[in-house]
C-alpha angles and dihedrals in degrees: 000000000000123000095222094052093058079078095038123098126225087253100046084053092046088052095050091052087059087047095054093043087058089059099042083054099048094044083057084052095234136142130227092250089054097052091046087053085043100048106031082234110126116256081242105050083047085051096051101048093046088065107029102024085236116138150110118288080226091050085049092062098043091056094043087050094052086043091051093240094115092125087060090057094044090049085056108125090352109141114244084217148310111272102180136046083243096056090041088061100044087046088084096046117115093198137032131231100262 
């Protein structure tokens, strides 16, 4: 984990996602109409989660999708890679203990 989110709260991160999002758009050199068109999300809801973070985990896939930073959504909670025996073998559970 960054250093600097340990500081961060759900909703700064959420917000620089949306952030991030913004510039991804405009280096694209898209407006927000055209990635609604592109994506299927509303102009609005685009609106709102470049400058709060807040939207739909659904949303979220349709605009990456549209940005071409699908990959970045797909990696989200994939393990780099199993370092113990332990976590080898769980890796295969469907379920865990509790």
């Amino acid at each position: 984990m960054s250093f600097i989110y340990l500081f961060s709260s759900p909703a700064e991160i959420a917000r620089e996602v949306g952030s991030n999002a913004k510039k991804r758009r405009l280096s694209k050199n898209l407006s927000r109409k055209t990635l609604a068109e592109n994506s299927g999300v509303s102009e609005s809801t685009i609106k709102r989660f470049e400058l709060t973070g807040v939207v739909t985990l659904e949303a979220l896939i349709l605009i990456a999708t549209a940005l071409d930073e699908l990959s970045g959504v797909t990696r989200l909670f994939k393990p780099e890679h199993s370092g113990s025996y332990d976590e080898l073998k769980n890796a295969k559970r469907k379920r865990g203990m509790r």
